[in-house]
N, C-alpha and C positions, 0 to 999 in steps of 0.2 A: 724273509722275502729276498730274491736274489737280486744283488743291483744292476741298474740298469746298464747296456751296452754301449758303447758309442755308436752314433751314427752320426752321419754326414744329413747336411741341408738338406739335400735333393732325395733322399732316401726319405727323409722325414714326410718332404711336400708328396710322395709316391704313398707312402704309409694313409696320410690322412685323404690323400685323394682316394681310397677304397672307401671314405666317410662321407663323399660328396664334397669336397675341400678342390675348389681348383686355385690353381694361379694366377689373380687379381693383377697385377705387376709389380715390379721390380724396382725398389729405390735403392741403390749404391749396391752394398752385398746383402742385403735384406731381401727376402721373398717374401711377400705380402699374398695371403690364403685367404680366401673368401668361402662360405659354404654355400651351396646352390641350392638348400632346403631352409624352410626354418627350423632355428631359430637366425638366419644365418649370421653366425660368428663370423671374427677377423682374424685371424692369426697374423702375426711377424716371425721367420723362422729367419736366422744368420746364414747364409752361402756357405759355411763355410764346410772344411774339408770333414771335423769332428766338432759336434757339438756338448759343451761343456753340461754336468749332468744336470747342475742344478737348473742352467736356461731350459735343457730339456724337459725336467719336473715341472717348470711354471709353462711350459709350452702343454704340456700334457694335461696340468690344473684349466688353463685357459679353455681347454677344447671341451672340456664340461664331460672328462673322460678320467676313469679310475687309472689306476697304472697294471692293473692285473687286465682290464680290457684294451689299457695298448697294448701290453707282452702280445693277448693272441690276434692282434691284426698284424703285427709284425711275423705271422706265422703263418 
């Protein structure tokens, strides 16, 4: 399986808004995702410029999503 890429916050919150994920608000550099369907989850993604792979993995396990069906939303 091929590892995953970097990506930045904003990229990330853009990825999962095609999942119904919008922007709840903003605590310090955190962006706080809410879903607008049920079940609706919560996500916390970091602002930051690249996000670290492993916070990405647990951003990914949290959104109740495989990592072969993030690859093809990121596509």
């Amino acid at each position: 399986m091929p590892r995953l890429k970097p990506i930045s916050g904003m990229q990330l919150a853009k990825t999962f808004a095609k999942l119904g994920y919008a922007i709840d608000h903003q605590t310090g550099s955190h962006l706080i995702l809410r879903q607008k369907t049920e079940p609706f989850r919560r996500l916390t993604i970091p602002n930051h410029s690249v996000i670290s792979i492993g916070t990405l993995r647990a951003i990914i396990r949290q959104s109740g999503l495989t990592r072969e069906e993030f690859e093809k939303l990121l596509h």
